[in-house]
N, C-alpha and C positions, 0 to 999 in steps of 0.2 A: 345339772339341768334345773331350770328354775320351775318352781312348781304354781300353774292358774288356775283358775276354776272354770269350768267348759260346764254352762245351762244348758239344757235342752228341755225344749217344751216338748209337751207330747202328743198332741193333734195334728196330724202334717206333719210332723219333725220325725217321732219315731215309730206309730202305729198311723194310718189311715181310716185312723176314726171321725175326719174331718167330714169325709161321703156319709159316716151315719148321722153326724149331726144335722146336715143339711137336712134328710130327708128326712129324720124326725121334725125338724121346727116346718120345713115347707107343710108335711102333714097338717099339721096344726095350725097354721096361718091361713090354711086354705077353708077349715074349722070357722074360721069368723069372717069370710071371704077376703081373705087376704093371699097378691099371690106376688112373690119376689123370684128374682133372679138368680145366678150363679155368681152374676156380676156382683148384685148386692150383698150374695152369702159373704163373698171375702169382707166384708163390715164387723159381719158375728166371729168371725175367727179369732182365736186370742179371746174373746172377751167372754162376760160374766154371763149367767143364766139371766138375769135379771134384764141387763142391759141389753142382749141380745134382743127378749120380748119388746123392751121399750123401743126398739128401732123400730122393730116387725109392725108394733102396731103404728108408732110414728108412716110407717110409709105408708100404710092404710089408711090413715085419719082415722084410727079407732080411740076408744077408749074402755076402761074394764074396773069395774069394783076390786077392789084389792083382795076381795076371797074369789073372784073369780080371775086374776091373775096367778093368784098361788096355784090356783087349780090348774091353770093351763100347765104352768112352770111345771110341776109333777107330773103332767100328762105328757109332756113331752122328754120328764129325765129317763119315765118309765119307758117311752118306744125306745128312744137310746137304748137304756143299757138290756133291752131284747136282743140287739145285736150284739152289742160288747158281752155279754154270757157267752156266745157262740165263737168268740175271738182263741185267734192260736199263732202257735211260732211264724205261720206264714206272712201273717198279716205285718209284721215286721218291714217297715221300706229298705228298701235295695242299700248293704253297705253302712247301714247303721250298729250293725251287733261288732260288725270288723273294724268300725271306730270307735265304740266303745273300747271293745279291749285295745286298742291300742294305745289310747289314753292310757286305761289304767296299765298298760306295759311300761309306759311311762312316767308312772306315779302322780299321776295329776288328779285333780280333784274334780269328781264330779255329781253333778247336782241334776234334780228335773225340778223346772221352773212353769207350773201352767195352773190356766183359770179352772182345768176340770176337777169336782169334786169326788170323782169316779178314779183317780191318775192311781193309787195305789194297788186297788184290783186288777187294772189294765193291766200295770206292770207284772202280775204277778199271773195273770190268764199265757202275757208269752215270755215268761219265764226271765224279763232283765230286769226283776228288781235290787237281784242282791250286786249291781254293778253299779249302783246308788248310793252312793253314802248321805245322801240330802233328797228329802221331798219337800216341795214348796207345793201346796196346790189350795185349787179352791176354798177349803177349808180354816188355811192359816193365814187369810189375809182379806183387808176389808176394802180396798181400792184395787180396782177390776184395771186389767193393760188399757189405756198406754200410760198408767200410772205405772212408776219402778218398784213399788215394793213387793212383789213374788222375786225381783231379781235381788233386790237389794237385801233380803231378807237371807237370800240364797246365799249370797255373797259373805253374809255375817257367819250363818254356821259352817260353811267352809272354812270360818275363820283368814278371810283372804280380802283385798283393797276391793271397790269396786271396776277398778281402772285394770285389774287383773284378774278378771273373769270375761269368759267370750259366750257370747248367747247365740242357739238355735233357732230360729226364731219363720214359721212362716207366714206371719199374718202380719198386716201393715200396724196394728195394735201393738202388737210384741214387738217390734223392731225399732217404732217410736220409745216404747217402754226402756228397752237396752241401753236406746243413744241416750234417752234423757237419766238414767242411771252413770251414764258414764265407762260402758261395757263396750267391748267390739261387736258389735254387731252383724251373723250370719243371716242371710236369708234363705231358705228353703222354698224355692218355688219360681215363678216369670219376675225377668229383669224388671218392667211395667207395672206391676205391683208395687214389688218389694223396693224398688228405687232407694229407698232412705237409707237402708243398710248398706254397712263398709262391702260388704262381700257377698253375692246372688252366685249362688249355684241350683243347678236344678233339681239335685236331689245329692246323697253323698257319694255314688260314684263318682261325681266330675271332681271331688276331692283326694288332692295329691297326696300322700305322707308327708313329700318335702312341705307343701300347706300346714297339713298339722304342724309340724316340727318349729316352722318358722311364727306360728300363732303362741308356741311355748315359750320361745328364745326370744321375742320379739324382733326376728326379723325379719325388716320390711319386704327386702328383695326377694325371702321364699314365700313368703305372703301373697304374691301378684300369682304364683305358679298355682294352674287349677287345668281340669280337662285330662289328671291323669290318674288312674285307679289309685285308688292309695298302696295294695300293694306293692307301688313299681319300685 
């Protein structure tokens, strides 16, 4: 069996830390009277601390001294990770731990590709980090999605082509980031969104085995199959 590299980001992919980011940055935006959507959160997704603030305050028409940005940015990693301390096995989304191992039953390689510089304690608060052979995160890289390098970086220490790694990906950020890496690209989340990706599921229940199997071997025909638990 041929062996890929399967990315997964980790905000919306495999922990639902996506709800605390929201409510920390809305906190905070609301801070300078700034107040945004649920619609516009999917903007911040996938992407950097930095960038996120410059949208926030772009849609406000704000502007901030650069020590009083840093400050915000700090203000808002500290409400975050108030809740990620508190994070456990449960918080895991439906069908993610049962595709992991089945990859690695598979011998395939696998990587976490995301902009959070928190991704390593995450993983290790519900307990998948040793099913990781690769962390790519905020940390080791200086161009924020929907730039490819958290993917392409990923892809190098797997020591695998870019063209044979398949990304996780729920945020229209990451999914841009994939295609323009040259990856398959999954999306995790509404067809509306995520449009640009080869492949929208709603979460990894609606994913097959035969799906996996055929994202490994590359074929097409078990590729299309989706909507059926992976153990069937």
């Amino acid at each position: 069996m041929s062996k890929k590299g399967f990315i997964f980001d980790l905000d919306g992919v495999i922990v639902d830390t996506a709800k605390y980011h929201f409510l920390a940055w809305q906190r905070l935006a609301k801070t300078i009277g700034v107040d945004f959507s649920e619609v516009q959160n999917e903007q911040l997704k996938g992407v950097s601390r930095v960038r996120s603030l410059e949208k926030i305050l772009a849609w406000g028409d704000k502007t901030l001294s650069k020590t009083e940005f840093e400050r915000l940015m700090n203000l808002k990693n500290e409400d975050y990770l108030s809740h990620v301390n508190d994070m456990e096995d449960s918080e895991i989304l439906p069908d993610v731990t049962k595709t992991l191992d089945f990859l690695i039953e598979k011998n395939q390689a696998i990587a976490l590709g995301s902009a959070s510089k928190n991704a390593t304690p995450i993983l290790e608060k519900v307990h998948l980090l040793d099913k990781f052979e690769v962390i790519v995160d905020g940390n080791d890289v200086s161009k924020a999605k929907p730039d490819p390098e958290v993917f392409l970086i990923g892809a190098n220490l797997l020591k695998l082509k870019p063209e044979d790694c398949i990304v996780f990906e729920d945020s229209v950020a990451g999914v841009q980031a994939a295609n323009t890496a040259n990856m398959i690209s999954i999306g995790i989340g509404e067809d509306d969104v995520l449009h640009e990706a080869d492949y929208i599921f709603k979460d990894f229940t609606e994913m097959s085995q035969e799906f996996l199997e055929g994202l490994i071997s590359g074929d097409k025909t078990k590729q299309i199959t989706k909507n059926l638990p992976i153990n069937n």
